[in-house]
C-alpha positions as CSV (number, residue, x, y, z in Angstrom):
1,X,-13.7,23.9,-48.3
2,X,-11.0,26.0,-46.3
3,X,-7.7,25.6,-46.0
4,X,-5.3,25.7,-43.1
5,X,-2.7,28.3,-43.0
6,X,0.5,28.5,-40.8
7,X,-0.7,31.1,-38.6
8,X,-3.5,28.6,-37.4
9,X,-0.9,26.3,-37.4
10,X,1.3,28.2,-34.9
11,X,-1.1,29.4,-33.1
12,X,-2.9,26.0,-32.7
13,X,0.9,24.8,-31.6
14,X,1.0,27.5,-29.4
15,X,-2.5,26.7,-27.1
16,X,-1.1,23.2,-27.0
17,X,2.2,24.4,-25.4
18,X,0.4,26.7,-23.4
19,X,-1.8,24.2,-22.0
20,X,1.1,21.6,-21.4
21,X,3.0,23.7,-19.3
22,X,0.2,25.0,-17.1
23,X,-1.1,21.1,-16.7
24,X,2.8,21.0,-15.5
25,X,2.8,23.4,-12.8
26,X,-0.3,22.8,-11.7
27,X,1.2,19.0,-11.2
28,X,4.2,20.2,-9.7
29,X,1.6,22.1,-7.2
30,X,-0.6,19.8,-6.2
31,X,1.0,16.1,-7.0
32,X,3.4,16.4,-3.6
33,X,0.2,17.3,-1.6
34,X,-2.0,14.5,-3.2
35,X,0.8,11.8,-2.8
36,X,1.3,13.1,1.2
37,X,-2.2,12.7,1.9
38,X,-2.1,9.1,0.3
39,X,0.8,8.5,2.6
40,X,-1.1,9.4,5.7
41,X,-4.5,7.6,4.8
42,X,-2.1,4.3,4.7
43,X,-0.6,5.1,7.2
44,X,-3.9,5.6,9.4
45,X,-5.1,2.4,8.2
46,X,-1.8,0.4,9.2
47,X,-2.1,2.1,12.3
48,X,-5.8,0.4,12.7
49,X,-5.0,-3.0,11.5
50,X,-1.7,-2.9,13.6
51,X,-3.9,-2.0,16.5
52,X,-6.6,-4.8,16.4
53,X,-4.5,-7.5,15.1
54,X,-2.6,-6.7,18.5
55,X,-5.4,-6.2,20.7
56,X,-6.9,-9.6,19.7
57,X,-3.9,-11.6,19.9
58,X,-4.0,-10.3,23.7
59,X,-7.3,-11.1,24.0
60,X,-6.4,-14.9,22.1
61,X,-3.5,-15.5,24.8
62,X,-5.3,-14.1,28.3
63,X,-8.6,-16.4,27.0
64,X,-6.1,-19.7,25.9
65,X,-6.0,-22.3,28.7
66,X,-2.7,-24.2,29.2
67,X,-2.4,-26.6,27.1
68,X,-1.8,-30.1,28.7
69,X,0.9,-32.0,27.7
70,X,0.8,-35.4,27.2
71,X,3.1,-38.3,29.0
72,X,3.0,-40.9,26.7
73,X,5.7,-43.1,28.0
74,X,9.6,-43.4,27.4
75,X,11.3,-42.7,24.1
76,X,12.7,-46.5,23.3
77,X,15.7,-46.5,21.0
78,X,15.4,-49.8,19.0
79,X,18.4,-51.8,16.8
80,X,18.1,-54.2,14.4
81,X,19.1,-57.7,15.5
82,X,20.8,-60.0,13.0
């Protein structure tokens, strides 16, 4: 059975560290591009649903017909007798 000694102790702590901080820069590299191309994809697809909601609410009100109104007689106001 072996035994562990401090020097693969430190030097186990050490990769770790190592590893840490390069996982680090490589986030501070490439997190700011990743989150700007999330950015622009919803924007893009805003853009689209902004587009076709519009274009079919033109297309609802040019297609609509006037509505007609109905007369239904005069608005009678009535009080109680007593």
């Amino acid at each position: 059975m072996q035994e562990a000694s401090i020097g693969s102790l430190i030097e186990d702590i050490f990769v770790i560290l190592i590893i840490y901080y390069v996982i680090k820069f490589v986030m501070q590299l490439f997190l700011p591009l990743m989150a700007r191309k999330v950015v622009e994809k919803a924007n893009e697809q805003f853009q689209q649903q902004y587009q076709q909601n519009n274009h079919s609410q033109t297309q609802n009100k040019q297609s609509e017909k006037p509505k007609e109104t109905k007369n239904v007689g005069e608005y009678i106001d009535y009080e109680e007798v007593e």
